[in-house]
N, C-alpha and C positions, 0 to 999 in steps of 0.2 A: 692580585689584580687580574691576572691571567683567567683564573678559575672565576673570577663575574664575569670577565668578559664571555668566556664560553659559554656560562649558562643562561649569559642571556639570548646570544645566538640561538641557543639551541632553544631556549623558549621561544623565538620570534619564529625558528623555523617549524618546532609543530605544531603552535597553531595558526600558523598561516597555510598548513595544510587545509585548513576546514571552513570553506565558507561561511559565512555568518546567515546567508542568506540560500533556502534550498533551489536549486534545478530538477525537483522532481514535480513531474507534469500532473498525475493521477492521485495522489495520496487522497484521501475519505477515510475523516474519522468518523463518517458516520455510518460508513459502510458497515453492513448486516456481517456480525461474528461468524466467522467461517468452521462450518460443522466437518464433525469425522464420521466416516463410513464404518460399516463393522470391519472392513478391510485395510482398516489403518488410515484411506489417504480421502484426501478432504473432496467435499460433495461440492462437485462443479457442475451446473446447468446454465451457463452464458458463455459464447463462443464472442470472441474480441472480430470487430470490424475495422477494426484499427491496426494499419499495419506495423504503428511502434510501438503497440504491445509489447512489453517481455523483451521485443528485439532491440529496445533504443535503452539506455543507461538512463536518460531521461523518464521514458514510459517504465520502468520495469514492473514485476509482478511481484505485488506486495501481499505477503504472507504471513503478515505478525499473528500468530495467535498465543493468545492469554498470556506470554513472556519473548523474551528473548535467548533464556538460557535454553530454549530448544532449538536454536537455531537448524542445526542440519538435520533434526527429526522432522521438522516443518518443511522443510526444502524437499526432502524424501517423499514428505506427505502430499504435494505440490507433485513433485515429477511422476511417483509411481502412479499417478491418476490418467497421464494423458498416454497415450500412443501416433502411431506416426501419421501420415495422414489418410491412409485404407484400412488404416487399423494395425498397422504393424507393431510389434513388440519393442520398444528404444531401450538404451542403453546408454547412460547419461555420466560426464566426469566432471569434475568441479575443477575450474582451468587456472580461476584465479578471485582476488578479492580485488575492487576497483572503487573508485567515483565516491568518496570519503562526502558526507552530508548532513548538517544540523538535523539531530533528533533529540527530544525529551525522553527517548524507550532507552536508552544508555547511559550509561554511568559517566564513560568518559564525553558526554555531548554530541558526539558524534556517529554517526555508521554508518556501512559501508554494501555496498552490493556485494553480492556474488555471482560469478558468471561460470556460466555453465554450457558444453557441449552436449548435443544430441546427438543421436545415428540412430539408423534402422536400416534392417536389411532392403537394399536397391534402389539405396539414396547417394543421391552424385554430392553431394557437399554438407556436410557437417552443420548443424546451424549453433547460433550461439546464442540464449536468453540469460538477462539478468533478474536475479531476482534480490527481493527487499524483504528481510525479517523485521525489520525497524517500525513499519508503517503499515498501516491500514488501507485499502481498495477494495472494488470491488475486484472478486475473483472470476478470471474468465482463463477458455483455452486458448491462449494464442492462435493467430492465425496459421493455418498450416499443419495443425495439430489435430488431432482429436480425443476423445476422449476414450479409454481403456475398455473395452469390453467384461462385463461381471461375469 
């Protein structure tokens, strides 16, 4: 008796981890497939005017391309694109996984952000974007960013 009791606990408690319903603001499945460079990292020409771009868990920057199981080759391909905001060189660490969200691109129904720090040399605070392998957007550079120099 013990061991139903437990499992069902432990059922109600993971998935009441997952909403049933998303809090993500930007998703577009009809957004234009996101192309690669001959440099690995994906072809970005629209700068975000929105300040919760990337910045908000809600906005983040959605980067599914053609699967999931590339998750951090895609995140790679996403960051080694931008630079800091005069062009500086960043250097980017993966902080944590957050903000659990109904998706159809996962097995287990669910996924999850990633959040991720920046720097660049003679930058006074750290910034921190989320991004989304799960879903489709259009691709832009964050505010405050720029784009990498060829």
């Amino acid at each position: 008796m013990k061991k139903i009791a437990f499992f069902i606990i432990l059922l109600i408690t993971a998935t009441s981890c997952v909403s049933s319903k998303s809090t993500l603001k930007n998703v577009d499945d009809n957004a234009p497939d996101l192309v690669l460079k001959k440099d690995n990292t994906f072809a970005i020409t629209l700068f975000s005017k929105d300040k919760k771009y990337g910045y908000d868990p809600d906005y983040p920057v959605n980067i599914f391309f053609r699967n999931t199981r590339d998750e951090a080759l895609n995140e790679t391909r996403f960051l080694n694109a931008l630079a800091g905001p005069n062009g500086e060189k960043i250097t980017y660490k993966r902080l944590e996984t957050c903000c659990p969200f109904p998706t159809k691109r996962s097995d287990m129904g669910a996924g999850f952000l990633n959040v991720y720090e920046l720097t660049w040399p003679g930058q006074k605070k750290p910034i921190t974007l989320y991004l989304n392998v799960y879903e489709k957007g259009i691709l832009m550079v964050p505010m405050g960013l720029s784009l990498k120099k060829e």
